[in-house]
C-alpha positions in Angstrom: 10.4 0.3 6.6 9.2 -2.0 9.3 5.9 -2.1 11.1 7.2 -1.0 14.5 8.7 2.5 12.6 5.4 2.9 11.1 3.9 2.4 14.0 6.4 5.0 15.8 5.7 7.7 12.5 2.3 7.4 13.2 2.6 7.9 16.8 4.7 10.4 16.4 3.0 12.7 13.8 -0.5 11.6 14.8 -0.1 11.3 18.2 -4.0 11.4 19.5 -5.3 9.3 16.3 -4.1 6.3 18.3 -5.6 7.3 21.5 -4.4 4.4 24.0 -4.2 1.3 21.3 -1.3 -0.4 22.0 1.8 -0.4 20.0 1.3 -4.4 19.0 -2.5 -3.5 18.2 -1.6 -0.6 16.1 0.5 -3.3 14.4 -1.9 -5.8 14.2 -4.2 -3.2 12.4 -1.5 -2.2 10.0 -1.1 -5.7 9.0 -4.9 -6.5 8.0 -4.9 -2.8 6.3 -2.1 -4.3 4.4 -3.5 -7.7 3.5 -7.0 -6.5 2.5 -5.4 -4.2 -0.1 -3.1 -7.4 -1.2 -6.2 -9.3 -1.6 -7.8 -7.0 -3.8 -4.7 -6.6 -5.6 -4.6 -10.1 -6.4 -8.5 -10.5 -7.1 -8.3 -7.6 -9.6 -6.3 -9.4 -12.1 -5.0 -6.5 -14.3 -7.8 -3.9 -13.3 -6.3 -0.6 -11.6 -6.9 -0.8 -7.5 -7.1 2.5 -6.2 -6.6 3.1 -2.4 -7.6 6.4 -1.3 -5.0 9.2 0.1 -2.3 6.3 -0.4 -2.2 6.0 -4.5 -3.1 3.7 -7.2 -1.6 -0.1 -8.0 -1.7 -1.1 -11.5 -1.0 -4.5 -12.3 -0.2 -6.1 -15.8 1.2 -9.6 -17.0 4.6 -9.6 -18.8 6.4 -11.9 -20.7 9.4 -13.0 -20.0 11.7 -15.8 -21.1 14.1 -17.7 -18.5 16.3 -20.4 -19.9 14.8 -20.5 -23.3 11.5 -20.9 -21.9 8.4 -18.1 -21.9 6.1 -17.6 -19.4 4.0 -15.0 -17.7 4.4 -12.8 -15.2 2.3 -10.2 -12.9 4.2 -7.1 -12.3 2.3 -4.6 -10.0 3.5 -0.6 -10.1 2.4 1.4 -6.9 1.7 5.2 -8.7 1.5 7.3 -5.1 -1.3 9.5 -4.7 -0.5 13.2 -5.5 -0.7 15.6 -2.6 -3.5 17.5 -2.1 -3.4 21.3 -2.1 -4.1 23.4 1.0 -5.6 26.6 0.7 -2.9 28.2 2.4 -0.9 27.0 -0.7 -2.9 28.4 -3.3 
């Protein structure tokens, strides 16, 4: 998915949470939304980062072995948040 049709989801099935932002600066929010939970991705090592309503990124080091050779690498699984229950559904 690209930022401008997230942008244009959000628009669309939110339309008065963006008030009169501008497409670009809706974009431009996405984007540092984005980094911040890539930053604490990366500082959390192997430690579970939980992101509220969005789910729950859990990151481990495997090893593999390329050309005869061993080494490690950090594999990070995105586990979606489970939807909440209305009421209504209950």
């Amino acid at each position: 998915m690209k930022l401008s049709e997230l942008v244009n989801q959000i628009r669309e099935s939110e339309p008065d949470a963006l008030g009169s932002l501008s497409n670009s600066a809706v974009a431009t929010v996405l984007r540092a939304g984005f980094g911040a939970v890539r930053e604490a991705i990366d500082e959390a090592g192997t430690d579970v980062v939980a992101v509220p309503s969005l789910g729950r990124f859990k990151t481990k080091d495997v090893e593999t072995e390329q050309n005869g050779q061993k080494r490690v690498t950090r594999r990070t699984v995105f586990l979606p948040a489970k939807e909440r229950q209305t009421a209504e559904a209950s």
